[in-house]
C-alpha positions, 0 to 999 in steps of 0.5 A, spaced: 500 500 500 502 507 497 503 513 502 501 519 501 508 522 501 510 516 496 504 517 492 506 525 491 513 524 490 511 522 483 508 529 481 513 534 486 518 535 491 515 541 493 514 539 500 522 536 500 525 539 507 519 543 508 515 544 514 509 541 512 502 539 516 496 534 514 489 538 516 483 534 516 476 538 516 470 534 520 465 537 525 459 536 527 456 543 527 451 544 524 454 551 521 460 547 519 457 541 516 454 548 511 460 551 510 464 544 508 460 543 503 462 549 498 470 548 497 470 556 497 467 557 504 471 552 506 479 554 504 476 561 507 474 557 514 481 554 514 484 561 513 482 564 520 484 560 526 483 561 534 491 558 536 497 559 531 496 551 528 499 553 522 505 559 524 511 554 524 508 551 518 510 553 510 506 548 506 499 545 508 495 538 505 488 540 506 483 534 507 475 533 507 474 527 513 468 523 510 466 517 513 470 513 519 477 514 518 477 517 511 479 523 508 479 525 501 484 530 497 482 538 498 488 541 495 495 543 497 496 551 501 503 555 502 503 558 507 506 566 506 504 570 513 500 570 518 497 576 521 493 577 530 486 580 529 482 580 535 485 574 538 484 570 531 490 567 527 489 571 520 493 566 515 495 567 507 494 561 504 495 561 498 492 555 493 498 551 489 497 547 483 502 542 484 497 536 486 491 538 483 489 533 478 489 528 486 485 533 488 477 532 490 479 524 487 485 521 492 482 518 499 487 516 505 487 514 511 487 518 517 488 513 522 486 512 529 486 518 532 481 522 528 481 528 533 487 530 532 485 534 525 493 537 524 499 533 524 506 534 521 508 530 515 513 527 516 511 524 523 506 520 521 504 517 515 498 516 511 496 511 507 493 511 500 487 507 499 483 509 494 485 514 487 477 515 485 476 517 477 476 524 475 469 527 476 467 522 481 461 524 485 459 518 490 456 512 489 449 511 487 445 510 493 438 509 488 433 513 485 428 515 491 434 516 495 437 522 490 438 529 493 443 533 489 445 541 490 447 543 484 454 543 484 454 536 485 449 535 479 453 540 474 459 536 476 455 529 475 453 532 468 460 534 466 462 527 468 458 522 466 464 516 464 467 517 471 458 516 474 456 511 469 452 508 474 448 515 475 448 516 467 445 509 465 440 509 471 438 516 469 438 516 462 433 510 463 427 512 466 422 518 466 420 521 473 417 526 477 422 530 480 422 536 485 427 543 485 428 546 492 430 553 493 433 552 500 435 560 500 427 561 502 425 553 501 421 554 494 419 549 490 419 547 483 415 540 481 417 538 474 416 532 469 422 528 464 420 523 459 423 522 451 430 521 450 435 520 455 429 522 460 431 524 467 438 525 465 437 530 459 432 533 462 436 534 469 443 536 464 439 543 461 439 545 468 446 544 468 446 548 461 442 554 462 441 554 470 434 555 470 431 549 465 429 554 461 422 555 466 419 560 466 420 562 473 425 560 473 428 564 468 425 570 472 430 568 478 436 567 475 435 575 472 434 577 478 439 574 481 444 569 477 447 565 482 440 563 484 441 556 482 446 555 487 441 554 492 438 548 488 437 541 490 434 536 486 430 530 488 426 524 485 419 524 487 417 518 482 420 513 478 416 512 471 417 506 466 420 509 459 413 506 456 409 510 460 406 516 455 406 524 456 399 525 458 398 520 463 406 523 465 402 531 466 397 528 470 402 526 475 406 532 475 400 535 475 398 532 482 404 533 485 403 540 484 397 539 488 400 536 493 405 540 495 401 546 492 407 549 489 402 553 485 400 558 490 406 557 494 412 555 490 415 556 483 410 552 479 406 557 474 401 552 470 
């Protein structure tokens, strides 16, 4: 089994005679479990620090902890200053892409002592014990069990050789599917059928970032970073065979039932 140090002494030197930390992000707070989710959030969360754990340091290896002991690639960070602000430890981070084609794909083990969230480098080894393919997003938990925010579907659409489980299973099935914005909790019923059914219906989303709906097209003029705010859900599953009518008549009812017309973002 490959180490992390002899997995990235194949691409660089750049940590050689370096101080250098491992730094895994887990936290059961409910702010943190919402920051942890958009990779921006979170290399701005790392910056600022209530002790000096990165002040000694010249580079650190950014993980993401995922389920028990494993932690996927974040990214690679030189560390060129920090600064004491009211008691927090402000530091310049600075994102290298040295070890960019691991990154969001190589998973190690952290090991036993999971509290300790930063540890020197050279003092502990981690091994490598997974290299996901490029675009991977998870496996698939089943149709029912869908719940995508956007980002997660952009990246799904983007990579359909590296989720081709996700892509047959998808493109194989017309559904009744829900959009909700958790900005103000609106939500929008819809329908996929023809062609590639759930999968090209879900990747004009993708597209346009509004599936060219009508109120959907009005939110995204008023604001064009609306659709960060939506997850997509499968609400029913419908042979391919099932015909269009009979398709609009359950949308229709679903419509009804969460009465996204009065309340939501369904016109008709």
């Amino acid at each position: 089994m490959i180490t992390f140090r002899e997995l990235i002494s194949l691409k660089t030197n750049i940590v050689d005679g370096k101080k250098v930390k491992y730094v895994r992000h887990k936290d059961s707070r409910s702010e943190y479990k919402d920051i942890i989710k958009d990779v921006d959030k979170l290399i701005s969360y790392q910056k600022e620090q209530s002790n000096p754990v990165f002040s000694n340091c010249d580079y650190i290896l950014s993980f993401v902890g995922q389920e028990g002991t494993k932690a996927l690639f974040l990214g690679i960070f030189k560390v060129e200053g920090v600064e004491e602000r009211n008691g927090k430890y402000h530091y310049d981070l600075k994102a290298l892409n040295e070890l960019s084609s691991f990154k969001d794909r190589v998973v190690i083990d952290w090991g036993d002592a999971t509290r300790n969230w930063h540890q020197w480098f050279d003092k502990n080894e981690k091994f490598v014990v997974e290299i996901l393919p490029e675009g991977y997003l998870g496996d698939f938990p089943g149709l029912l069990n869908i719940v995508l925010e956007f980002n997660e579907l952009e990246k799904l659409v983007r990579n359909p050789n590296a989720n081709l489980t996700w892509y047959h299973r998808l493109s194989s099935i017309n559904a009744i599917y829900m959009i909700l914005d958790e900005e103000n909790g609106n939500q929008y019923i819809g329908s996929a059928c023809g062609n590639l059914g759930l999968w090209q219906r879900w990747s004009e989303y993708v597209k346009t970032k509004h599936g060219n709906n009508k109120s959907l097209i009005e939110l995204y003029r008023n604001n064009k970073d609306c659709y960060k705010n939506f997850t997509f859900s499968v609400l029913q599953t419908l042979p391919s065979n099932v015909g269009k009518g009979e398709i609009e008549k359950l949308e229709n009812l679903y419509k009804k039932k969460f009465g996204t017309k009065s309340f939501g973002l369904n016109e008709n």
